[in-house]
TORLOVO-358516 format. One line per 2 residues: number of its first residue (from 1); their letters; for each residue x, y, z of N, C-alpha, C. Coordinates in pm, 1 decimal. Last residue first. Example, Ala and Ser with C-alpha at 12.3 -4.5 7.8 and 13.67 -1.06 7.14 Angstrom:
BEGIN
2> SA> 1285.0:-225.0:708.0:1367.0:-106.0:714.0:1290.0:3.0:787.0; 1319.0:-569.0:780.0:1230.0:-450.0:780.0:1320.0:-330.0:780.0
***
This chain:
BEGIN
115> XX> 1462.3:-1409.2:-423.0:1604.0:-1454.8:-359.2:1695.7:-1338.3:-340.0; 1203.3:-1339.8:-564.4:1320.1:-1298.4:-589.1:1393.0:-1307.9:-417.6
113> XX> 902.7:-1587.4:-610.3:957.6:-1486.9:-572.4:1158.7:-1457.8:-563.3; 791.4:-1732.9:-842.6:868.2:-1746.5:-749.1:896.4:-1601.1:-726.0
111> XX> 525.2:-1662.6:-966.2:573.6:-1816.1:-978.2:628.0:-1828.5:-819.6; 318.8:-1354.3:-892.0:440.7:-1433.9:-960.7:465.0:-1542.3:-914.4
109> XX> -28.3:-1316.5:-1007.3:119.6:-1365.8:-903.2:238.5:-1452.2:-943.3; -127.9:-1137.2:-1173.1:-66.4:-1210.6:-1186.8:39.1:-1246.6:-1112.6
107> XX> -466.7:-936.9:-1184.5:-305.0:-912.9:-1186.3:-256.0:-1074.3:-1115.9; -650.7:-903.5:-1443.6:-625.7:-962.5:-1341.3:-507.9:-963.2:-1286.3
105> XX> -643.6:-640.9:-1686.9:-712.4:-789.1:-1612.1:-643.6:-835.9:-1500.4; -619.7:-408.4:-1805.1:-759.3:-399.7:-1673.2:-773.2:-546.7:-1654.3
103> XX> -414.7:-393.1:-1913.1:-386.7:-376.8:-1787.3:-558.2:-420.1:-1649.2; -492.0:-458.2:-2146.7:-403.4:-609.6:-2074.0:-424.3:-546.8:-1947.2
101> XX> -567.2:-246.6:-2234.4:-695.3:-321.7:-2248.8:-603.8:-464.8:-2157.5; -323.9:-99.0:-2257.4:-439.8:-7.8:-2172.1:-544.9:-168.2:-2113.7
99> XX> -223.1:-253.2:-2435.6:-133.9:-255.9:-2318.2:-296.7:-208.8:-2179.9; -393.3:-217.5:-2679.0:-327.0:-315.9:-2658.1:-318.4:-352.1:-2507.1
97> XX> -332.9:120.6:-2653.8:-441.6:28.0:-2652.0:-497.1:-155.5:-2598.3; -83.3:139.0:-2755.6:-119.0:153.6:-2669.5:-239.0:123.9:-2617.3
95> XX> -144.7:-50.9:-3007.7:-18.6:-97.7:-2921.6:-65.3:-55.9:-2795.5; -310.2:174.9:-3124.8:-311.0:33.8:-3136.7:-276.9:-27.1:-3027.8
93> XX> -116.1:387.3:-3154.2:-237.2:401.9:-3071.6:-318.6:261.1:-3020.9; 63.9:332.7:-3323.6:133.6:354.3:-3178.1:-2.4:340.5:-3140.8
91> XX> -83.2:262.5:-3558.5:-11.9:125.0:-3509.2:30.0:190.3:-3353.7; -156.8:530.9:-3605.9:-271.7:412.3:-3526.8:-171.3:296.5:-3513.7
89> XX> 65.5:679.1:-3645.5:-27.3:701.3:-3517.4:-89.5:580.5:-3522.1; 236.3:673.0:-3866.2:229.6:599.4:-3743.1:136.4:568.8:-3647.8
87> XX> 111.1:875.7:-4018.4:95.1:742.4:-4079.1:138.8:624.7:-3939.7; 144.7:1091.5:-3847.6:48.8:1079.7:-3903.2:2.8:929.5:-3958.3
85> XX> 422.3:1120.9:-3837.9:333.4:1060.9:-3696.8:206.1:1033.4:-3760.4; 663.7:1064.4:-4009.0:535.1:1085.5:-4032.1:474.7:996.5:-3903.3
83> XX> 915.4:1009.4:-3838.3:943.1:1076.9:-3984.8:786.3:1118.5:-4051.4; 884.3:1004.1:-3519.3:927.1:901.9:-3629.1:897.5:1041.6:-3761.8
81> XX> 929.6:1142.5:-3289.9:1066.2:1115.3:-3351.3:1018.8:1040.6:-3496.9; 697.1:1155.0:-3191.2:753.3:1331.1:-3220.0:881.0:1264.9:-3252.9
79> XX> 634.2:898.0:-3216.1:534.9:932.6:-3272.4:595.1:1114.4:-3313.5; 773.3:860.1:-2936.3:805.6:750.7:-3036.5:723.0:842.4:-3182.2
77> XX> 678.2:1015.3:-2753.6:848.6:1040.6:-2815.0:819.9:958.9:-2925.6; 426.4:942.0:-2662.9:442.3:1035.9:-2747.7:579.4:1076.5:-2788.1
75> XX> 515.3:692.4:-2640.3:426.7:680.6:-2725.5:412.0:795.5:-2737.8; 623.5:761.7:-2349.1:721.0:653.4:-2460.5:637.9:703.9:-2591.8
73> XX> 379.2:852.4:-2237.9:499.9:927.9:-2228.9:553.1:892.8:-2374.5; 209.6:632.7:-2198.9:184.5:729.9:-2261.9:319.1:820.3:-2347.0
71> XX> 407.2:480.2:-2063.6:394.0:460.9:-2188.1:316.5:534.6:-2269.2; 430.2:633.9:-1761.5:534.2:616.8:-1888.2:511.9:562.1:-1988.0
69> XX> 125.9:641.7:-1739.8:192.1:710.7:-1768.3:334.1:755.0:-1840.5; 142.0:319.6:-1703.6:64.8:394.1:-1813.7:107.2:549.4:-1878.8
67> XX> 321.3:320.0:-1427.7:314.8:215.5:-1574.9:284.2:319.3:-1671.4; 140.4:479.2:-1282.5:333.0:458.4:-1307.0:348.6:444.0:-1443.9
65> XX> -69.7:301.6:-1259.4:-31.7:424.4:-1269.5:74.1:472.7:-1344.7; 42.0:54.1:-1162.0:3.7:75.0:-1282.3:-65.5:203.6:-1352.2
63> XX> 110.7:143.4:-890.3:206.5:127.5:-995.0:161.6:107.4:-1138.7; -147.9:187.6:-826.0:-31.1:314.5:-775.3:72.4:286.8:-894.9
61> XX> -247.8:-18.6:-809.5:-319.6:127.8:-891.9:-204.2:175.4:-859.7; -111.4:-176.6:-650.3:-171.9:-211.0:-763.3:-217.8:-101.9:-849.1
59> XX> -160.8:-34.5:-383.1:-22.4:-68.5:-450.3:-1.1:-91.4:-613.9; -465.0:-28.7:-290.6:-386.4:86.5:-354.3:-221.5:118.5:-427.7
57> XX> -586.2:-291.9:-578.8:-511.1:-227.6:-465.6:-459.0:-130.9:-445.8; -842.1:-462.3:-814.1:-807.2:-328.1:-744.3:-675.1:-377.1:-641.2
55> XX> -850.4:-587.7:-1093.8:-864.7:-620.7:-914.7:-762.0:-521.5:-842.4; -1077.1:-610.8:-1286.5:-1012.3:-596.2:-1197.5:-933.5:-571.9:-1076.8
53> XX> -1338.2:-727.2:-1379.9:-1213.8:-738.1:-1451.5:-1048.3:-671.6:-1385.3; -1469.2:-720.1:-1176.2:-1440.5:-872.0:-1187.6:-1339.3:-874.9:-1311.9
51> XX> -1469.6:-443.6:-1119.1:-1395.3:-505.8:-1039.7:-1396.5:-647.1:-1020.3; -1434.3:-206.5:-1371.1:-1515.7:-333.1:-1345.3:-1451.2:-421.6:-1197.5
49> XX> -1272.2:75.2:-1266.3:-1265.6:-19.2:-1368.5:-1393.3:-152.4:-1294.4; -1281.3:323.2:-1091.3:-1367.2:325.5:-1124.1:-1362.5:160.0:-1251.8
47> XX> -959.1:291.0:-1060.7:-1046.4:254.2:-983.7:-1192.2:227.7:-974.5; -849.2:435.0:-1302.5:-789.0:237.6:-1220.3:-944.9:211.1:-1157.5
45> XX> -915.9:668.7:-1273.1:-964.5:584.2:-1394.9:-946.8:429.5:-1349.2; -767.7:735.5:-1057.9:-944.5:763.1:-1072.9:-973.6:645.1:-1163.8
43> XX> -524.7:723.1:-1202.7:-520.3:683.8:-1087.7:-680.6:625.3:-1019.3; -528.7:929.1:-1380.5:-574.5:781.6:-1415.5:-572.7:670.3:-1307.3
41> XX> -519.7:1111.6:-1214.3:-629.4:1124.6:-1335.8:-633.5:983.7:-1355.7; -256.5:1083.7:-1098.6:-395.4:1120.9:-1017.7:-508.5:1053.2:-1081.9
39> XX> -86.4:1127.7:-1333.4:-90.5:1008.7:-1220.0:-230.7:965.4:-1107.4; -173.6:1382.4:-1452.1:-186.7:1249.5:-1518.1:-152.8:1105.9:-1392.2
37> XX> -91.1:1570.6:-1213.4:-179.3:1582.0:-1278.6:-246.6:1442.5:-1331.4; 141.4:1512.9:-959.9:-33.2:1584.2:-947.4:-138.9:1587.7:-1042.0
35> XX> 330.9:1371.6:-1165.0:205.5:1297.3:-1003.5:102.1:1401.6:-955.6; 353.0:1561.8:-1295.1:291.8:1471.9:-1340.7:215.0:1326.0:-1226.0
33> XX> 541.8:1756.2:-1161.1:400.1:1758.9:-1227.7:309.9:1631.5:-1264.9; 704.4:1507.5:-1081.2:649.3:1566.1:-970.8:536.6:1656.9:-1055.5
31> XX> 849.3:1472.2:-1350.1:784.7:1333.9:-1325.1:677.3:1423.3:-1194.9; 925.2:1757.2:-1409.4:873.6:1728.5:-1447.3:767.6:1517.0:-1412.9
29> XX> 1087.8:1728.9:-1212.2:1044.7:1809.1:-1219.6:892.4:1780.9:-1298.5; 1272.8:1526.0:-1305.2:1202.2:1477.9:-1131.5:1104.4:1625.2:-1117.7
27> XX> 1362.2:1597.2:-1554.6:1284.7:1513.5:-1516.8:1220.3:1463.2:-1369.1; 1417.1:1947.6:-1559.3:1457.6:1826.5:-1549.0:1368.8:1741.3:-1531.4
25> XX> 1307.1:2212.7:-1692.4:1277.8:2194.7:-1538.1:1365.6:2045.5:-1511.5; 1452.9:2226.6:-1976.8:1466.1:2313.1:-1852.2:1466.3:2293.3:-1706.0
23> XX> 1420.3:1944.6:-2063.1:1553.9:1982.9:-2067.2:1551.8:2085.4:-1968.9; 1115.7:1968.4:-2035.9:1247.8:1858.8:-1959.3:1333.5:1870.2:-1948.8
21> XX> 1085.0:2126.6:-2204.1:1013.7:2153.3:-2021.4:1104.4:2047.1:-1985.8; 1156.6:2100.8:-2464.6:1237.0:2228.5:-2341.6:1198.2:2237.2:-2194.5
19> XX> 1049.3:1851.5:-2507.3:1195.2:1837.0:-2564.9:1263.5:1988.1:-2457.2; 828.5:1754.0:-2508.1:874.7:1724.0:-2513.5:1018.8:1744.4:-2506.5
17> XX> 663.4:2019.4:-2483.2:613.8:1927.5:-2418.9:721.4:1810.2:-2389.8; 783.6:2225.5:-2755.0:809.7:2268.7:-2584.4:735.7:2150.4:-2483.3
15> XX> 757.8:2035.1:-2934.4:904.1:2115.1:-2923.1:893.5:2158.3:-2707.9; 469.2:2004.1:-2956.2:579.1:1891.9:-2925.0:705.2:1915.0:-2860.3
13> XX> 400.3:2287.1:-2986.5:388.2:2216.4:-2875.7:504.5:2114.1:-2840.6; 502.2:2317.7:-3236.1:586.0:2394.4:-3149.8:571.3:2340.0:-2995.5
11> XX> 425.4:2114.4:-3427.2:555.8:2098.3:-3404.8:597.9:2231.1:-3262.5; 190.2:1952.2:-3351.3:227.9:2073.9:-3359.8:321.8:2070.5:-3303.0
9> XX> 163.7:1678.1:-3271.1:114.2:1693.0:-3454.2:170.0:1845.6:-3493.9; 227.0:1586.0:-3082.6:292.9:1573.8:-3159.7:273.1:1623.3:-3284.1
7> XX> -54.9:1576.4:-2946.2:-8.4:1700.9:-2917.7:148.1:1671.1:-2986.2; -198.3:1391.8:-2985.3:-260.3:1489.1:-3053.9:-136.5:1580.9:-3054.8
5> XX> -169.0:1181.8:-2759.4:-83.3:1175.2:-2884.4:-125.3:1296.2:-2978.2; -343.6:1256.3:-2528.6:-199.6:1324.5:-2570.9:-116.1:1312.7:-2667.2
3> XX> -567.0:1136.6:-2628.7:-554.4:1279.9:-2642.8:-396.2:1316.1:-2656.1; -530.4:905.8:-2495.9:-502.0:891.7:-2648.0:-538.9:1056.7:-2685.6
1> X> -629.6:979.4:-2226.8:-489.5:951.0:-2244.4:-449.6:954.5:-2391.6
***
């Protein structure tokens, strides 16, 4: 996943990863590649995790799926907009990291449920 921040560094990639496959194909186009490719892929990755660090479901993987992928996503806009990705990168890689290393614990029942 920290591979794809690589791909901001060339401005023509970035240009066409970011900015003409979305604008062309639209985003449900592009979100539907991305459930066959990166949703899948880490989808594997959920599952193969420690299972006293966490705790599997197929609802549970499905959405933190979801999850990761849009912050991959976020984290490569954030990094093809700032002014030097280069000097950014490890605080974005950090962060993402951060989030990657919260997700493999325990998932957290909520208090109250929504009324």
């Amino acid at each position: 996943m920290l591979a794809s921040l690589d791909a901001v560094y060339d401005p023509a990639t970035r240009r066409l990863l970011l900015i003409e496959a979305p604008a062309v194909l639209g985003w449900a186009e592009v979100r539907e590649t991305h459930r066959h490719s990166s949703l899948k892929a880490i989808e594997r990755m959920l599952v193969t995790l420690d299972p006293e660090t966490y705790e599997a479901s197929p609802t549970r993987t499905s959405v933190l799926a979801h999850l990761l992928v849009a912050a991959v996503e976020e984290a490569m806009l954030c990094l093809a907009h700032s002014d030097d990705p280069v000097r950014d990168r490890p605080t974005v890689q950090g962060e993402l990291l951060r989030l990657l290393e919260t997700a493999r614990g325990p998932a957290r029942a909520e208090e109250s449920t929504p009324q």
